[in-house]
C-alpha positions as CSV (number, residue, x, y, z in Angstrom):
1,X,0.0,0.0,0.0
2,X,1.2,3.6,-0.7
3,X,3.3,5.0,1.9
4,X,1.4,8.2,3.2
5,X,-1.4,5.9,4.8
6,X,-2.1,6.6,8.0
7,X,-2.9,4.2,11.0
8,X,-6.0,4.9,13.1
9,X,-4.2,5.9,16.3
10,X,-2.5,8.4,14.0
11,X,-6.0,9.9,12.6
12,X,-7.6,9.6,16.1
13,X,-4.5,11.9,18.0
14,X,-4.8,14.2,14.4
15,X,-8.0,14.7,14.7
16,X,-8.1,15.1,18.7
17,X,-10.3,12.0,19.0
18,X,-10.1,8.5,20.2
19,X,-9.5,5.8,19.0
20,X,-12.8,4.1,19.3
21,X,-14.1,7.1,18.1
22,X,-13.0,6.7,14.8
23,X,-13.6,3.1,14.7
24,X,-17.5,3.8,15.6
25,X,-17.6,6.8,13.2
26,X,-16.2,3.8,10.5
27,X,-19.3,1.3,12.3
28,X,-21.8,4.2,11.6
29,X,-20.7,4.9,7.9
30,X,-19.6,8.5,8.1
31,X,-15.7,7.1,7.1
32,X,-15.4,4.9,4.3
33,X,-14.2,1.4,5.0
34,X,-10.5,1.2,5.7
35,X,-8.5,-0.9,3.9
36,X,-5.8,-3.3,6.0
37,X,-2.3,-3.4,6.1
38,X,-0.6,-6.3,5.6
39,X,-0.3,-7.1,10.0
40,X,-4.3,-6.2,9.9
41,X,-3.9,-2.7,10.7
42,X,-6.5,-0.6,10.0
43,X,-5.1,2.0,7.1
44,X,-6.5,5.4,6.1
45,X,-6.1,8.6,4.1
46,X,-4.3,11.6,5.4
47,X,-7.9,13.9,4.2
48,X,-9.7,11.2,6.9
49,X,-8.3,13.7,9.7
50,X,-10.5,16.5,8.1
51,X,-13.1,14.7,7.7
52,X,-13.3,13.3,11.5
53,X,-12.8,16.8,12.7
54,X,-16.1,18.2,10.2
55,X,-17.9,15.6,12.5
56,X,-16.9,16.5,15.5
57,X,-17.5,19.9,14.6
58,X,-21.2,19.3,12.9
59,X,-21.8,17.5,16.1
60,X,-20.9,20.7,18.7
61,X,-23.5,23.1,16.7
62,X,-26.2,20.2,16.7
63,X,-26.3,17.7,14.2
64,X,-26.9,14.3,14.7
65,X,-24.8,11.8,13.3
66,X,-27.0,10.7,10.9
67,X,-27.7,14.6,9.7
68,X,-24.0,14.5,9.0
69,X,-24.2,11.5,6.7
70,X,-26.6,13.1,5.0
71,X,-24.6,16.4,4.9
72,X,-21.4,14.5,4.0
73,X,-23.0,12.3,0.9
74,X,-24.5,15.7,-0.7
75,X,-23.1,18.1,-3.3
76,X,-23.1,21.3,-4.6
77,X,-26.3,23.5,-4.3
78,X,-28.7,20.6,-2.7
79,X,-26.1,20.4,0.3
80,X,-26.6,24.3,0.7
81,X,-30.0,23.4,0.5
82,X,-30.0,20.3,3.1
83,X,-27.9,22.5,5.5
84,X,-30.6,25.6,5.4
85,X,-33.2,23.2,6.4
86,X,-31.6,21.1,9.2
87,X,-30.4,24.8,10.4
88,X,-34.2,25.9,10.6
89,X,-35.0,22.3,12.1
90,X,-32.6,22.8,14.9
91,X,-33.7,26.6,15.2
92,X,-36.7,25.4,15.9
93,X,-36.1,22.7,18.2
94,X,-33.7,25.0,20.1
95,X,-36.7,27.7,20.3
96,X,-39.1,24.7,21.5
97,X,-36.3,24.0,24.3
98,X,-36.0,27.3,25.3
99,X,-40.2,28.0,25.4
100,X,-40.4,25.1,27.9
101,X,-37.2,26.0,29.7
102,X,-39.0,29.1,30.2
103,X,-42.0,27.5,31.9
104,X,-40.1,25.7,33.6
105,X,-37.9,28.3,35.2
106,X,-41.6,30.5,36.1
107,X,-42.9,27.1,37.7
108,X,-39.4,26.9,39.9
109,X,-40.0,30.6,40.8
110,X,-43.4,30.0,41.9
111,X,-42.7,26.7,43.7
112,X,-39.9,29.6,45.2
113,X,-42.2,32.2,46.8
114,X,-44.2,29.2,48.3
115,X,-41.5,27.4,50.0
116,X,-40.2,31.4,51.2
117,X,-43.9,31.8,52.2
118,X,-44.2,28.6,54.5
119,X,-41.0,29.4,56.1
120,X,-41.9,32.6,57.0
121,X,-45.4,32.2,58.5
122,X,-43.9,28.6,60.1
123,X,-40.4,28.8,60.4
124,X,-38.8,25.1,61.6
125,X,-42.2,23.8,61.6
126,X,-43.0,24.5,57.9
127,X,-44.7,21.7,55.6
128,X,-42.9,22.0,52.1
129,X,-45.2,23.1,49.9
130,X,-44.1,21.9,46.8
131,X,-43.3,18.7,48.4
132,X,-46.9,18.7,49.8
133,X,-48.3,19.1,46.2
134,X,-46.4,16.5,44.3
135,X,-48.2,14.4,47.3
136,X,-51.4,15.3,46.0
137,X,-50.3,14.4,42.6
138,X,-48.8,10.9,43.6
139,X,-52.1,10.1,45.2
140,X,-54.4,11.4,42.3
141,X,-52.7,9.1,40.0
142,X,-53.1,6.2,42.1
């Protein structure tokens, strides 16, 4: 095989990855299938360090792995195209998150003020209200 080959522990420490990163990036498709040196070493091509590190980068702003399959198969004007609309997938997915992390945050400030309130009227001998409601709501399910 040609000399500029590179072993996987080589891409991995390249590419700031480990090893069985690479191997399960091969596993899930998004690296072609390396061919073997002759002692059964796994062999691959110096652009295979780019093309981990585009992963690991498509990965930190969102994408799934199987996004970046799609992503990395495309070409041309579709890809531009593909990457618009898992952008405004993930846009809205990340204003979905935010909406309920929202609601979530007003419930926490409620469930706030009451445990604040009981404490003041009771002090030591307060009964936690939140802990009093999810109570309730164990039993009503029952």
């Amino acid at each position: 095989m040609a000399h500029n080959w590179l072993r996987i522990g080589e891409v991995a420490q390249h590419a700031d990855v480990s090893v069985d990163t690479i191997r399960y990036y091969e596993r899930r498709q998004l690296l072609a299938p390396s061919p073997r040196s002759e002692g059964g070493f796994r062999l691959f091509a110096p652009d295979t360090i780019e093309r981990v590190r585009f992963i690991k980068k498509a990965q930190a702003i969102g994408f799934s792995l199987d996004e970046i399959r799609t992503l990395l198969t495309g070409s041309g004007g579709s890809t531009c195209e593909q990457v618009r609309d898992l952008l405004q997938i993930k846009m809205n997915h990340v204003n979905e998150r935010i909406n309920a992390l929202r609601a979530f945050r007003r419930m926490l400030g409620s469930y706030l003020q009451a445990c604040e309130a009981e404490l003041a009227r009771k002090g030591s001998k307060a009964k936690c209200p939140v802990v009093v409601e999810i109570g309730h709501a164990a039993r009503e399910l029952k």
